[in-house]
C-alpha positions in Angstrom: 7.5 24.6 -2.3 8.1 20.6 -2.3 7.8 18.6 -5.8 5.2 15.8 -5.6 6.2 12.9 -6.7 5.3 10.1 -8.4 5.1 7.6 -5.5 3.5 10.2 -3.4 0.3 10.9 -5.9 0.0 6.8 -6.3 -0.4 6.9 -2.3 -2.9 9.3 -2.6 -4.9 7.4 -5.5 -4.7 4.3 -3.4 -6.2 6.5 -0.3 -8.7 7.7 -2.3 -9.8 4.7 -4.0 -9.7 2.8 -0.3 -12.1 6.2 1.4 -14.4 6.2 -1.6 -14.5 2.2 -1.7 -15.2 2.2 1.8 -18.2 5.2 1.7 -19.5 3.4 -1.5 -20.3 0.1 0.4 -21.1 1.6 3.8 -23.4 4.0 2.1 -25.4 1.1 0.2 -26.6 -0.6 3.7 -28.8 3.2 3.9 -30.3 3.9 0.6 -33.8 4.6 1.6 -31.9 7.7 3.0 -31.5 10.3 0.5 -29.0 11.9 2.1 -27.0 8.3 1.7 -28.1 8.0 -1.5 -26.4 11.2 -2.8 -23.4 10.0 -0.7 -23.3 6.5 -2.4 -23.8 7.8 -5.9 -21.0 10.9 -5.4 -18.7 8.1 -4.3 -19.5 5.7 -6.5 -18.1 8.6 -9.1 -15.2 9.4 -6.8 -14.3 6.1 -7.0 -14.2 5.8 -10.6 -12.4 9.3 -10.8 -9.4 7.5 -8.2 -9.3 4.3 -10.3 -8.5 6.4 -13.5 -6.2 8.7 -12.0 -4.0 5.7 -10.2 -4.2 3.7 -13.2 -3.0 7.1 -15.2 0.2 6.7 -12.8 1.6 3.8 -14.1 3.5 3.0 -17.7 2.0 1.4 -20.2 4.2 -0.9 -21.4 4.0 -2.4 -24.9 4.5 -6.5 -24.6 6.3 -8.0 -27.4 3.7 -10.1 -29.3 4.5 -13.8 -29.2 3.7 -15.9 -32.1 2.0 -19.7 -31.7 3.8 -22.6 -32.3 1.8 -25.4 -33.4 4.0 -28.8 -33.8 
C-alpha cells in the first residue's frame, strides 16, 4: 500500500475546499429548493471541514517578536 503524503493530502484539501466552494455558491442561486438548501448548508459545513483540515497541513511557525523603536 502507498504512503500518502504531505503534498498529496494538501491537494486534496485544496480540491475539496474548490468542490464545496463551488456547490456552496451554485447551490445559493436555488434556495427556495429544499433539496438545494440541504445541499448549500451540507457544503457550507464541508467547506469549513476542508479549510480546517488544509490549514491543519501547514507548520505553525512561531515569529520572533520585534520590539518598537521610537526615536
Amino acid at each position: 500500500m502507498k504512503k500518502v503524503t504531505l503534498e498529496t493530502k494538501r491537494e486534496v484539501a485544496k480540491i475539496g475546499m474548490a468542490t464545496s466552494l463551488f456547490l456552496t455558491a451554485g447551490s445559493a442561486l436555488f434556495l427556495k429548493n429544499k433539496t438545494m438548501k440541504r445541499v448549500h448548508v451540507g457544503a457550507g459545513i464541508a467547506l469549513i471541514g476542508f479549510s480546517l483540515w488544509h490549514s491543519s497541513l501547514y507548520p505553525k511557525e512561531k515569529s520572533p517578536t520585534k520590539k518598537l523603536e521610537i526615536s
